[in-house]
C-alpha positions as CSV (number, residue, x, y, z in Angstrom):
1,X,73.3,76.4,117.7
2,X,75.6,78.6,119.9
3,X,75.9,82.2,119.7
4,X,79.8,81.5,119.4
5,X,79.0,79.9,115.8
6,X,77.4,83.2,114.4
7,X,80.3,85.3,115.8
8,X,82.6,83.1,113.8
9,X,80.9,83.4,110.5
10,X,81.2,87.2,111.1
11,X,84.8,87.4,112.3
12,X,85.7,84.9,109.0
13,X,83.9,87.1,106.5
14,X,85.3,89.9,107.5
15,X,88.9,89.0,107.3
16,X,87.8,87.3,104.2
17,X,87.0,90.9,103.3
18,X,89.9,93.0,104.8
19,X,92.2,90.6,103.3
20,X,91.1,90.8,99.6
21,X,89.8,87.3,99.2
22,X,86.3,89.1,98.9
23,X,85.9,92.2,97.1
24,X,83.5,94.9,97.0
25,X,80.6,93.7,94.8
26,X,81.6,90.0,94.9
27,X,78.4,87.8,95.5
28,X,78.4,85.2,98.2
29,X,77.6,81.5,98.2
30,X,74.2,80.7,98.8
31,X,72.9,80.2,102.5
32,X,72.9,76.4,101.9
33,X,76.8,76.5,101.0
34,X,77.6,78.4,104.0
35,X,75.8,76.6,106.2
36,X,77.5,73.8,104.7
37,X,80.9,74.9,105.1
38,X,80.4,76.1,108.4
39,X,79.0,73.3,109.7
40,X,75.7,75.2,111.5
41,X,71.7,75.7,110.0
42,X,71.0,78.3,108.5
43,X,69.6,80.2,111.1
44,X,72.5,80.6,112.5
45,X,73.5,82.0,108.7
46,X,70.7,84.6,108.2
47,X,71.7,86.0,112.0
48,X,75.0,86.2,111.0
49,X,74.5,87.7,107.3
50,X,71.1,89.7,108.7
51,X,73.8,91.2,111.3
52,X,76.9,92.3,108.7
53,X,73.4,93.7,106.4
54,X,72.6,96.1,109.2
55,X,76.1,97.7,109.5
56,X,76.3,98.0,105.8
57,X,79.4,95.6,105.0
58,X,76.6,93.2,102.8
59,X,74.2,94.1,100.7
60,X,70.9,92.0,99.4
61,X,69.7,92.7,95.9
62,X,66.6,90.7,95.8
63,X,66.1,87.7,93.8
64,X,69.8,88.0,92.9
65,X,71.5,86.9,96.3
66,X,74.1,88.8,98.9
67,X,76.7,90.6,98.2
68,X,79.8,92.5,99.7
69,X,79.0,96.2,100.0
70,X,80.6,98.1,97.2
71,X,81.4,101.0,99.5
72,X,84.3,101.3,101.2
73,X,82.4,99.8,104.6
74,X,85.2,100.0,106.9
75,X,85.1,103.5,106.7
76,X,81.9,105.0,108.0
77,X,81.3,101.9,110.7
78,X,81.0,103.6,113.8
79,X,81.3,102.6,117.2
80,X,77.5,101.9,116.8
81,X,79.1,98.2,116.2
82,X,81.2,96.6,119.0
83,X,83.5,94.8,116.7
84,X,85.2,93.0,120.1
85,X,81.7,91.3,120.4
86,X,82.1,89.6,117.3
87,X,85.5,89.4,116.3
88,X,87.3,86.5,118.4
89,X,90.5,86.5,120.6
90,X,92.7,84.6,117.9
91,X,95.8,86.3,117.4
92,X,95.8,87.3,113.6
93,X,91.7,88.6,114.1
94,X,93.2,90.9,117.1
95,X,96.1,92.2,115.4
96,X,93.9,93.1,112.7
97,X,90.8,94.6,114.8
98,X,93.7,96.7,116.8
99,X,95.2,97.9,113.6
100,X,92.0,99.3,112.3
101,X,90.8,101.0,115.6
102,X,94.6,102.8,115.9
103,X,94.2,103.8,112.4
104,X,90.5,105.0,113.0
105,X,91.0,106.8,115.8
106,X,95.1,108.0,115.8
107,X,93.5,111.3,114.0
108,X,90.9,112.2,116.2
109,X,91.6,115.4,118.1
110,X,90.7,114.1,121.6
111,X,92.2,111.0,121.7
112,X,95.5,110.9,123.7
113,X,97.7,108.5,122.1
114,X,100.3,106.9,124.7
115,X,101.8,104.2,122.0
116,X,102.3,106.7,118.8
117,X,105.7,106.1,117.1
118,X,106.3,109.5,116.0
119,X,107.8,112.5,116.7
120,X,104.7,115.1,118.8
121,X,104.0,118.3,115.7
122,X,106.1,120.8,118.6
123,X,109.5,118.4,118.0
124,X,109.1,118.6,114.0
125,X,111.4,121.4,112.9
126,X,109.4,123.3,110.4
127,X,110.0,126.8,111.3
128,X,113.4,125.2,109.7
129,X,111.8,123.9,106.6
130,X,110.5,127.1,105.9
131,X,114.0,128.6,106.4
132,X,115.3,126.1,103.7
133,X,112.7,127.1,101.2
134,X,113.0,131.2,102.3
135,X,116.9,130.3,101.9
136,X,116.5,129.4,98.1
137,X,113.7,131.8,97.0
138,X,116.0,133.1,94.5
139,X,117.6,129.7,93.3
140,X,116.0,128.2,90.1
141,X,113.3,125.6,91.7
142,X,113.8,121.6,90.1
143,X,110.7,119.7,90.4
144,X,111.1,117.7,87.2
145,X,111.7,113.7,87.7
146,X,114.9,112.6,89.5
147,X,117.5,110.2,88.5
148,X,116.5,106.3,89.5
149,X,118.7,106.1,92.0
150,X,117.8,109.6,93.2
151,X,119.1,113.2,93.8
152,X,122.5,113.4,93.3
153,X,122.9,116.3,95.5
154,X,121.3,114.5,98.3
155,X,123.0,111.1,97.8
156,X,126.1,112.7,98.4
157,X,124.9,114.3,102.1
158,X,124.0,110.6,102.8
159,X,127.6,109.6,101.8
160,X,129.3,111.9,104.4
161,X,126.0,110.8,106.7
162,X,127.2,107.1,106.4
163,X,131.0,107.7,106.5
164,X,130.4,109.4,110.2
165,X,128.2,105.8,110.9
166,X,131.3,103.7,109.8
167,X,130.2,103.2,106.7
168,X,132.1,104.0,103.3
169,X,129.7,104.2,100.5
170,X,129.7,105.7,97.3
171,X,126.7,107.4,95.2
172,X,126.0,104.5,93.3
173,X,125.4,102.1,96.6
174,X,122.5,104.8,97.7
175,X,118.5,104.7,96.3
176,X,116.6,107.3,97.5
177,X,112.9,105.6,98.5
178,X,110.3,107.3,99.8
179,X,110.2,106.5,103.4
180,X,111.8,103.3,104.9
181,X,108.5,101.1,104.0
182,X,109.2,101.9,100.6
183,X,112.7,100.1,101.0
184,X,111.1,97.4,102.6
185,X,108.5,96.8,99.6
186,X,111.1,97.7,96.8
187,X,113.3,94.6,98.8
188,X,110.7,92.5,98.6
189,X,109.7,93.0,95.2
190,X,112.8,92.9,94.2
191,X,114.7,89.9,95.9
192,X,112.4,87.6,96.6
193,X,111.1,84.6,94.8
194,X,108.5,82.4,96.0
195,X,110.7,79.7,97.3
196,X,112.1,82.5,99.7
197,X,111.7,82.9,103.2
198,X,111.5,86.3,105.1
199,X,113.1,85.5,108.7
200,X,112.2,87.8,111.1
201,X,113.2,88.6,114.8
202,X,110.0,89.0,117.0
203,X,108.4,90.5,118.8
204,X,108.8,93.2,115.5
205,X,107.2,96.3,114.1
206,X,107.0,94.5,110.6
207,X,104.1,92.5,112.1
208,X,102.3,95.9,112.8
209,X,102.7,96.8,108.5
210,X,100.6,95.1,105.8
211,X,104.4,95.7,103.1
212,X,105.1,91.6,103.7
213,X,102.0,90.5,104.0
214,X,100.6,89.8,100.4
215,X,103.9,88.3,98.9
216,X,103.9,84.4,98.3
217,X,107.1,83.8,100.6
218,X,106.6,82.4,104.3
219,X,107.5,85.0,107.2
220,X,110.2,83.2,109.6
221,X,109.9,84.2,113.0
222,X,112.8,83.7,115.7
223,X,112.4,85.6,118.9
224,X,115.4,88.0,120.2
225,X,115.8,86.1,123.0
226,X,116.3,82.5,120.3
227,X,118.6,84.7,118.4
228,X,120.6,85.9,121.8
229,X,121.1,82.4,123.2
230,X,121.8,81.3,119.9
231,X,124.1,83.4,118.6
232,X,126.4,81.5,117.4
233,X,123.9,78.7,115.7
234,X,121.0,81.0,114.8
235,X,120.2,79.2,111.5
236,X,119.7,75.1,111.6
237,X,121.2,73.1,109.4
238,X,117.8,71.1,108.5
239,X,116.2,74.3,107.2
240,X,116.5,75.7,103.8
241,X,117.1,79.2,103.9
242,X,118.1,79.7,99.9
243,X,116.9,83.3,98.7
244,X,115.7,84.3,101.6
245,X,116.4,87.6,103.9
246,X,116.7,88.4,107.2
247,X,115.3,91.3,108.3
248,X,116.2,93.5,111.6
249,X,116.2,96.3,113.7
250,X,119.5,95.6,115.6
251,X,119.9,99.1,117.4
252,X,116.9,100.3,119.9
253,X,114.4,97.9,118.0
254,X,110.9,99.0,117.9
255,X,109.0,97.8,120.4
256,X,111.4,95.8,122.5
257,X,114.4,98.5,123.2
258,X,116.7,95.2,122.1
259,X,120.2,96.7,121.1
260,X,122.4,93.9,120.1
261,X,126.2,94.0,121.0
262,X,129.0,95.0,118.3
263,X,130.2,91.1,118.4
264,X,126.5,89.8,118.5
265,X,126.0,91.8,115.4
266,X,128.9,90.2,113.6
267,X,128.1,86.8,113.9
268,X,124.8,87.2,113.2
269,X,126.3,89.1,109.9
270,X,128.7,86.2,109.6
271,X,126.4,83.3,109.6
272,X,123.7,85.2,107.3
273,X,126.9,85.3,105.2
274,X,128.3,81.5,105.3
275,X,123.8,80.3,104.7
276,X,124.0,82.7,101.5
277,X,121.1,85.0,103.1
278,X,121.0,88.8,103.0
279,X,120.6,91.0,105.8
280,X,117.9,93.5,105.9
281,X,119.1,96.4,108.6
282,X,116.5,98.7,109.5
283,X,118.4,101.3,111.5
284,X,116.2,104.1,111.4
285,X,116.3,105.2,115.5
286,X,120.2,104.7,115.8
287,X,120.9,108.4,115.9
288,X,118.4,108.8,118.7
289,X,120.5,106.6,121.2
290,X,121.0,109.1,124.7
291,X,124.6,107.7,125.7
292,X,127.5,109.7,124.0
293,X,128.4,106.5,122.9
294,X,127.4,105.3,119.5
295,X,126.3,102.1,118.2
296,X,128.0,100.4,115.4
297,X,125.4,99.9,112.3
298,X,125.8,96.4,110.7
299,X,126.6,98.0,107.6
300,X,129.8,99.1,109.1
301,X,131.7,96.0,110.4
302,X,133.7,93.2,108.9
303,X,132.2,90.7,105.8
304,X,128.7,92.9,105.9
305,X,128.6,93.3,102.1
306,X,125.2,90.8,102.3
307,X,123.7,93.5,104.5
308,X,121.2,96.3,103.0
309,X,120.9,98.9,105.3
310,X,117.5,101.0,105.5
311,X,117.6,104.7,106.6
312,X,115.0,107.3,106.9
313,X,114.5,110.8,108.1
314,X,110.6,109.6,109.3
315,X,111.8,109.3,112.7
316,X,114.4,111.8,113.5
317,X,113.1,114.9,111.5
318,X,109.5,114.1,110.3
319,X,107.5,111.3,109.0
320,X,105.6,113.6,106.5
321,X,109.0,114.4,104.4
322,X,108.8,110.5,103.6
323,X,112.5,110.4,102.6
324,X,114.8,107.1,103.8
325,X,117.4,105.7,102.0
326,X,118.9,101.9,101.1
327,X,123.1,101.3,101.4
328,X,123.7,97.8,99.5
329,X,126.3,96.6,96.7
330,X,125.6,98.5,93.5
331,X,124.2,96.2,91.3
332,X,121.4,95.4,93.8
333,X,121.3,99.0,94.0
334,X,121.0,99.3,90.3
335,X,118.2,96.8,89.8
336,X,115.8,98.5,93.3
337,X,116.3,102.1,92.1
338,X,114.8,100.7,88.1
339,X,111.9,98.7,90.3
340,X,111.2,102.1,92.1
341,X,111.0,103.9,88.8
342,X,108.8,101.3,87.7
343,X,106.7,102.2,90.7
344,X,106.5,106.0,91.3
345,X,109.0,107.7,88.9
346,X,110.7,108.4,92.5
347,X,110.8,110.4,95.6
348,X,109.2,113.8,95.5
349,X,112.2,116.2,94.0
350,X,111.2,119.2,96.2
351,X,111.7,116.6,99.7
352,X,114.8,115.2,98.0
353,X,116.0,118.7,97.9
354,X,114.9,119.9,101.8
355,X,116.1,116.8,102.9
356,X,120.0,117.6,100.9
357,X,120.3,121.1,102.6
358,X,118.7,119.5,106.1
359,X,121.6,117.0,106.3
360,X,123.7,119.2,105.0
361,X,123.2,122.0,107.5
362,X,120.8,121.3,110.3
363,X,120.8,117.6,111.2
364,X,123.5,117.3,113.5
365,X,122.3,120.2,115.8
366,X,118.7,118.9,115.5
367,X,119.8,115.9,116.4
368,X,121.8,116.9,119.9
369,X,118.6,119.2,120.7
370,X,115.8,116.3,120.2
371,X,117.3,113.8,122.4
372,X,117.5,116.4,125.2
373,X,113.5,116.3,124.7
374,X,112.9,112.9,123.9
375,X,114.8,111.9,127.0
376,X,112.9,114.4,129.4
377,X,109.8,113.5,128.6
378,X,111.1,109.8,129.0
379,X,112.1,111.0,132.7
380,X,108.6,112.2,133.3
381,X,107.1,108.7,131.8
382,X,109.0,106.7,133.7
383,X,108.4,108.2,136.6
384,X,104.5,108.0,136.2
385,X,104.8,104.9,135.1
386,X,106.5,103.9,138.3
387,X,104.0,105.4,140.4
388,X,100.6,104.3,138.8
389,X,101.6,101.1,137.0
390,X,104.4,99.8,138.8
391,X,102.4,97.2,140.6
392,X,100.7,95.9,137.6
393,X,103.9,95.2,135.2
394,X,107.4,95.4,135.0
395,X,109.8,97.4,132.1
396,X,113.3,97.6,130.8
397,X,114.2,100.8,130.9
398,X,115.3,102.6,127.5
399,X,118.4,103.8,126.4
400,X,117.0,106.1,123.3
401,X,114.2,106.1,120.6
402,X,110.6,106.1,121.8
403,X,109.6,102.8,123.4
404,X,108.8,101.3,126.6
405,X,108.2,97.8,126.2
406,X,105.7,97.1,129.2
407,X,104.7,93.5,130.4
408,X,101.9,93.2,132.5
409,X,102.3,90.8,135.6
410,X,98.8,90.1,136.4
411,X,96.5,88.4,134.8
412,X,94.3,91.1,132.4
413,X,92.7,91.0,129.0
414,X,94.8,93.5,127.0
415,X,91.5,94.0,124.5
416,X,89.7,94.7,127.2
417,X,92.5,97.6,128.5
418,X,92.4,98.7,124.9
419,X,88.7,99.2,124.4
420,X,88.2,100.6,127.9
421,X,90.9,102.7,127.7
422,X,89.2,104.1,124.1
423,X,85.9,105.1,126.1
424,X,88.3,107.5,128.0
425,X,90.1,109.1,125.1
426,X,93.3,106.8,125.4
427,X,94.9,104.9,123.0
428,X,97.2,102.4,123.6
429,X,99.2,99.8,121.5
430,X,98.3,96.2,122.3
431,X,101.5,93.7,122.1
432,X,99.9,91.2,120.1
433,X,100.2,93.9,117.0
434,X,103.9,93.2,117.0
435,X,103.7,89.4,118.4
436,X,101.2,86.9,118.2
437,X,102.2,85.5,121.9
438,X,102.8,89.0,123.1
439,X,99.0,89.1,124.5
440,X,100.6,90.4,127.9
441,X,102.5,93.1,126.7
442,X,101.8,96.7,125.8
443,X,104.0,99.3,123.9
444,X,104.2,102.9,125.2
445,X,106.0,105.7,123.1
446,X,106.9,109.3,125.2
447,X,107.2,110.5,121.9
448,X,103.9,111.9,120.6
449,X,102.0,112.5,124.2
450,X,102.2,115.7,125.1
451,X,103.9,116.4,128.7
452,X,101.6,117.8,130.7
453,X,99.2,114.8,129.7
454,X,101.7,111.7,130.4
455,X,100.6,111.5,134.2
456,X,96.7,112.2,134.1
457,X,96.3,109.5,131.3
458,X,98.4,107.0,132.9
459,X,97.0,107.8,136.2
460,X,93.1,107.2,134.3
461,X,95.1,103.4,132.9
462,X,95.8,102.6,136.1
463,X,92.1,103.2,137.3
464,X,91.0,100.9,133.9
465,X,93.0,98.0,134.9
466,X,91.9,98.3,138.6
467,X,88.6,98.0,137.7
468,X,88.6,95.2,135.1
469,X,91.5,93.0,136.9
């Protein structure tokens, strides 16, 4: 048999694995079977099993059979095992090796991460959390359970937060979540039936998340550029489209930069209306656009009382206060904020209450003072990015946020970047995490990389795809 059939017993088992449909301490079928349903001799088996034995993800309790590790496997493999020998180049395999590696290594004090989608520890305003707390040492401290839909203190900031957006709101159209993904899962839970459909644009950050995933109803992808052309027929008539959602980022999307147009918004708004679907508008980087001008949310224009808007403080102020926020009609509101209960008694009180007096008193200055970072150390990425990787791709060039949405225009094996790249301390975030045909593509973030680092480690990429080109 070929080695390729061993590799692909490997790669299935362990997506069978990360994917729940085997569990720690399940026991496998016996070599026969898997030979059998394979389609290979067993030889080919033992190699295979003999292989995922020696990097602990199976055990063999003799006379009994094999089993899957009861340990937690994924967590102590160790370079030791070069996963991209064994794990293939399909698209869902790749997202899913990527993921793990960025999550194994995004920690790890000498990597230099140039795709991170999150604000660097020096642009995190603590020394202003502290003054917050310093500020109320004398007040009586609340850390008992909040009201479903949240602290009504801080739903009120988001009020006068939403009214300066365009959007009139009252306290009982706001549930307080715990981070935007919350909103997302509390959406899902809460909306969807099997017979719905989640329809997505893509390329999209929601491919990059496990919240959808492991619900019964069918992701929909349409790509922006479907959407754009098609603006005023997005949705075909032969499809059913009852209960489902559309979901969105329609202002600096992550990773693509897209920003639709006040009218394109409104007829997508308008035809989501007339097919009966809700809109899903994640609008978490709209306050970090660099014009004076501001974009119009969704939320804010004519007939949008299908859309639920998402907000969060994760990517303006910090991801570790994990409080976002949902705008929608209040009975939906009503039912999310009892599902939330249901599922973590809500949002930590003590954030609820930094994040009241932070809106209330610091955002807006924050706000004017981040961009003017974020948008010089976009100046210095773009210009390093011009000089050492100019003649290997081609970028749009960003108007605010994070992202620099990078296509290469030569033919190169983005694993191959990735895992070279990892030998010399950088990390990068392959396309094909947010797209499954976005195998060209790469997402950088100015964001997290320090300064002074931008040009040596994009100088040391430009050496990696020299060589392997």
């Amino acid at each position: 048999m070929s080695k390729f059939h061993y590799k692909n017993i490997i790669d299935d088992l362990i997506n069978k694995i990360n994917n729940g449909v085997l569990k720690p301490g399940d026991k496998l079928p016996s070599q026969r079977e898997i030979s059998k349903h394979y389609n290979v001799n067993r030889s080919t088996v033992v190699q295979a099993l003999d292989i995922l034995k020696s990097h602990g993800v199976l055990d063999s309790i003799e006379k009994q059979g094999v089993y899957v590790s009861p340990y937690k496997w994924n967590a102590y493999i160790t370079s030791n095992i070069q996963w991209q020998d064994y794990i293939g180049n399909s698209v869902s395999k790749n997202n899913q090796y990527y993921i793990q590696r960025i999550n194994d290594l995004e920690f790890d004090s000498n990597i230099v991460r140039l795709g991170t989608g999150e604000l660097a520890p020096d642009l995190i305003p603590n020394d202003l959390f502290k003054e917050i707390i310093v500020n109320d040492i004398d007040k009586p401290l609340y850390t008992n359970y909040e009201e479903p839909k949240g602290k009504v203190d801080l739903r009120v900031e988001i009020v006068k937060y939403m009214k300066k957006r365009g959007v009139n709101c009252d306290l009982n159209n706001i549930c307080i979540t715990s981070g935007a993904l919350q909103g997302l899962k509390l959406i899902a839970d809460g909306l969807l039936i099997p017979q719905s459909k989640i329809i997505i644009e893509t390329p999209s950050y929601i491919n990059s998340v496990r919240t959808w995933h492991n619900i019964s109803s069918p992701i929909v992808p349409l790509t922006i550029n479907y959407i754009k052309q098609n603006i005023n027929n997005i949705f075909k008539a032969s499809s059913n489209y009852k209960n489902s959602i559309f979901y969105c980022i329609p202002t600096l999307h992550n990773p693509t930069q897209n920003t639709y147009t006040k009218d394109e918004k409104q007829k997508i708004i308008d035809q989501c209306h007339n097919n009966g679907i809700p809109i899903v508008e994640d609008d978490i980087y709209a306050d970090l656009w660099f014009d004076s001008e501001r974009h119009a949310p969704m939320k804010s224009l004519k007939n949008s009382n299908n859309v639920l808007y998402l907000g969060s403080l994760s990517k303006t102020v910090s991801p570790g206060l994990r409080i976002g926020w949902i705008v929608a009609d209040k009975n939906v509101i009503r039912h999310l904020s009892d599902l939330k209960m249901q599922n973590d008694y809500g949002a930590s009180s003590i954030s609820q209450h930094i994040a009241k007096e932070w809106l209330s008193t610091y955002h807006e200055q924050h706000i004017k003072e981040l961009k003017i970072n974020l948008e010089k150390k976009k100046n210095v990425f773009l210009k390093s990015l011009k000089n050492h990787l100019s003649e290997y791709g081609e970028w749009n060039y960003p108007h605010g946020s994070f992202y620099i949405w990078f296509k290469l225009t030569i033919s190169v094996n983005v694993k191959t970047i990735f895992n070279e790249a990892i030998k010399e301390n950088i990390l990068i975030q392959p396309g094909e995490i947010y797209d499954s045909k976005s195998t060209s593509y790469i997402r950088f973030s100015y964001s997290y990389i320090n300064e002074d680092e931008i040009d040596r480690s994009l100088k040391k990429l430009s050496s990696i795809i020299e060589r392997i080109r």
